[in-house]
Every structure is written in structure tokens, then in C-alpha cells.
C-alpha positions, 0 to 999 in steps of 0.5 A, a space after each residue: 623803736 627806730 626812726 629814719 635818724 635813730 633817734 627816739 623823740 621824747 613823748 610829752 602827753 598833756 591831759 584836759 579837765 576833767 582827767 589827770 596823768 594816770 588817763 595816760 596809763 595805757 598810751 605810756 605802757 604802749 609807747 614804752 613798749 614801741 622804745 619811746 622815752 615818755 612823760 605825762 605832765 601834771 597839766 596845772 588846770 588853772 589858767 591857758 597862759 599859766 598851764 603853757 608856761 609851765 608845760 613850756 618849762 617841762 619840753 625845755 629841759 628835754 634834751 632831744 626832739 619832742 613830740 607833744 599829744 594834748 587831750 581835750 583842754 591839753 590841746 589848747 596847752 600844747 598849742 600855746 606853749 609849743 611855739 618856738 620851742 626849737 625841740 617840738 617837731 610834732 603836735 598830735 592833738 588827742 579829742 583835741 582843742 586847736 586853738 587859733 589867735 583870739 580863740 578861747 576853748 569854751 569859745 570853741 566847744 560852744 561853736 556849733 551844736 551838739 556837747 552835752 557836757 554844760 548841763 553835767 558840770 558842777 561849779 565849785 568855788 575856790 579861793 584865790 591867792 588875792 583874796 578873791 574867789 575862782 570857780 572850779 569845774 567839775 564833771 558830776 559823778 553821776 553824769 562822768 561815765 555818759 557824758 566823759 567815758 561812755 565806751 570805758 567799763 563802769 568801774 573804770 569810769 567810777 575811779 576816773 570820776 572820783 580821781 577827775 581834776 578840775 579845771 578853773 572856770 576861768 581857763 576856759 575863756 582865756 584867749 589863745 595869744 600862739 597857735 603852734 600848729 601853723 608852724 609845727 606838723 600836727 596829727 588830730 585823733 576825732 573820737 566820733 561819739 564824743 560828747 564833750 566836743 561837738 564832732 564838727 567843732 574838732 573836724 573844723 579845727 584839725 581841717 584849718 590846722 591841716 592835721 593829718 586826721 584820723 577818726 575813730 569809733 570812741 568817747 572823749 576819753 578815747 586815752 583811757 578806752 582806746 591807747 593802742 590807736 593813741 600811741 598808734 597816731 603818737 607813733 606815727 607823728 615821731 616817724 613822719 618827723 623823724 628828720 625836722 
């Protein structure tokens, strides 16, 4: 791979709920193949703040431009922990939450008709490192392949359901406190047979960040279904900005 100024960015690919770093496997091997240095980040799920942190301390220690894809929850990671980040040239939200200031996820995903994940989750309690108890969200087993991975082959789908990371109740009410891309370039991939996040929910982010949007005939886990048009998007994000 080559861009306008040589250079390869570095691909930091941050996962939502319900999935892990392997849902990347096929977008990694893609955009190997295109010369592009990647890492799929063990998103920590446990809370906004927390999860950017932690997602910050990883493109910090990049040398190099960074372009970072955040699928689902990973978008409203992405967005809180890119700002500033000297190094980030490109967000590329995948089925992707754009937060704006004072915005929580679950805020967005309830703004208009249409998800059918609620009804399918199973809360779980856990215990906090204060002594109190959180809630994990977990999608049920039964219900993952309909409702997350509708367009991935059934055994497939059986392996993401029982490999599936929760994510802290709690993570989903947090308010955003940055929105990245009303400084940093963004691309938007909408899956249209989503059912996690309502199509008009994702259209309305990406036309108020002003992404370059792209559609797609695809599930929420578009990454696991469809990773040639994910690095596609990826790829075409690093060469736009090639020269920030």
C-alpha cells in the first residue's frame, strides 16, 4: 500500500458490545494484505470514559499517523478519545455511534423507531470493585444470529454468540464529554438491514458529522459478514488523508 506521502497509517480497529477482537479477523487479514500495519484493540466495555481512556493510551504510543474504525459502541469510544490526539487523521465509524456532547449511545439508539436488540438482552449482575453491583448486557444466545449477525452462516454466528463481550449497563447512559469528529475527517459505513441500530438513527449521526457515507446491503456485524467493503472504507479514509 501506498498513499500520496508514502506512508502507511497505522489501523486501530475498536470493537462495540456484544463482540470482541477476533470480529475483526477478516478486516485485519484485508487490510494486511493492502500494507497497512493494524491493531484490534480489546475494547474494555466498562464504562465511556474509561474505554476512551484506555483506547487514548493505545494511539498514544503509535508512532505515526492513525486511522481509527470503531464498530457500534467503539464509535462512541472513538469519538471521545480521538480528540486532540495529534496522530488521528481519520475516524471511519463502522454500524457506528456518532456521539455529539451530552449524548449517551443508548440515548441514540432509542432516538427513532425501529431496534430490535432490547427485548433480546439478558442482564447479568456483577460485582464492583466498591462493593456494589453493575449490570452486564449480554445478547441471548438464542436471539444473537437474528438480531446481531443475521447475514453470517449459522455457525458462525454460534461461535460470535458464545465468544460475545459484555458490556456494563452503565456504559450505555454515559454522556459523551468530546465529539472527535467535528475536528477529524470521518467516513460512516450503514449497514441497511441493521437491527440494532435504527437506519435513520445512523443516517442522522453521519449527515450531522458530515461523513462521507457509505451504504451497504448488511447485518450490524457487517465486520464479520462483509470485511472487504470495511477495509474498503478504511482504505480509502487513509488515502484521503493521506497528507493531514
Amino acid at each position: 500500500m501506498s498513499t500520496t506521502n508514502g506512508t502507511a497509517p497505522t489501523v486501530v480497529l475498536v470493537h462495540g458490545a456484544f463482540a470482541e477482537s477476533a470480529s475483526w479477523n477478516g478486516v485485519v487479514a484485508d487490510l494486511k494484505r493492502r500494507g497497512y500495519p493494524v491493531i484490534a484493540v480489546a475494547n474494555p466495555l466498562r464504562g465511556l470514559h474509561e474505554d476512551a481512556a484506555y483506547l487514548r493510551s493505545v494511539t498514544d504510543d503509535i508512532p505515526g499517523p492513525v486511522v481509527i474504525a470503531g464498530h457500534s459502541y467503539g464509535g462512541s469510544v472513538m469519538g471521545e478519545a480521538a480528540e486532540g490526539a495529534e496522530n488521528v487523521v481519520a475516524l471511519v465509524y463502522i454500524a457506528g455511534f456518532h456521539l455529539d456532547i451530552g449524548e449517551s449511545t443508548g440515548e441514540m439508539a432509542a432516538k427513532f423507531p425501529g431496534a430490535q436488540l432490547g427485548p433480546a438482552l439478558n442482564p447479568v449482575p456483577y460485582p464492583l470493585p466498591n462493593g456494589e453491583q453493575g449490570t452486564d448486557l449480554y445478547i441471548r444466545q438464542d436471539r444473537f444470529h437474528e438480531v446481531f449477525a443475521a447475514d453470517v452462516d449459522p455457525e458462525t454466528a454460534e461461535l460470535m454468540a458464545a465468544t460475545q463481550r459484555p458490556i456494563a449497563q452503565s456504559a450505555l447512559t454515559d454522556k459523551a464529554t468530546k465529539a472527535a469528529w467535528k475536528s477529524i475527517p470521518s467516513w460512516a459505513l450503514i449497514p441497511t438491514e441493521d437491527l440494532n441500530i435504527p437506519l435513520e438513527a445512523m443516517r442522522f449521526m453521519a449527515n450531522r458529522a458530515g461523513s462521507t457515507i457509505v451504504e451497504i446491503d448488511a447485518s450490524h456485524a457487517v465486520a464479520v459478514s462483509r470485511p472487504a467493503a470495511v477495509a474498503e472504507i478504511i482504505d480509502t479514509a487513509a488515502r484521503a488523508t493521506a497528507n493531514r
